[in-house]
N, C-alpha and C positions, 0 to 999 in steps of 0.2 A: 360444646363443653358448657357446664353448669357454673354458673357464676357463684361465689365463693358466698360461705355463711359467716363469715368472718375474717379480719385483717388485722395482723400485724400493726405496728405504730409506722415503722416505714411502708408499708402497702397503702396504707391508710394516707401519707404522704405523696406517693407517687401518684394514689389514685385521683388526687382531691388537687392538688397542686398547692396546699398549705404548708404551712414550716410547721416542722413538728412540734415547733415552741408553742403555736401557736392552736395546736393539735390537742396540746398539751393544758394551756389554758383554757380552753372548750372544755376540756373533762375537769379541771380546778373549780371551773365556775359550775358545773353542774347540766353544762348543754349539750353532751356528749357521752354518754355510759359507755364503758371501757368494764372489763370482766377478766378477772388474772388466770389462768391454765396454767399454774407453777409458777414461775418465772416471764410467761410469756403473759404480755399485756394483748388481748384482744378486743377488735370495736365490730359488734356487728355491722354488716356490711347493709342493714336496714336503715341502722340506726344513722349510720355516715352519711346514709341518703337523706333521712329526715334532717338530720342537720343542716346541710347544705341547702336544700329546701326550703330553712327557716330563715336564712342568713336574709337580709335586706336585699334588695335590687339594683341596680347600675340604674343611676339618674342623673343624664349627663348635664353641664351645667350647675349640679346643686351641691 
């Protein structure tokens, strides 16, 4: 099965293991592009990769 062109705010959620709040402030701030389909808030599923991507690194100790 073909992995998805895009996710919901909850898919986006489950898939990532972030709060949505915090899903949510990533697109406030400008480090996640989200794109409306009516009603439906959608994140490329590229994009969600890129982000995660970007995020800093576990440095344990610091």
């Amino acid at each position: 099965m073909q992995a998805p062109i895009a996710v919901t705010i909850p898919d986006a959620v489950k898939a990532t293991g972030m709060s949505r709040t915090s899903i949510y402030e990533a697109m406030k701030r400008g480090d996640l592009t989200a794109r409306k389909a009516g009603r439906r808030t959608l994140i490329s599923f590229a994009d969600l990769e890129a982000y995660l991507a970007s995020l800093p690194t576990y440095q344990a100790g610091a």
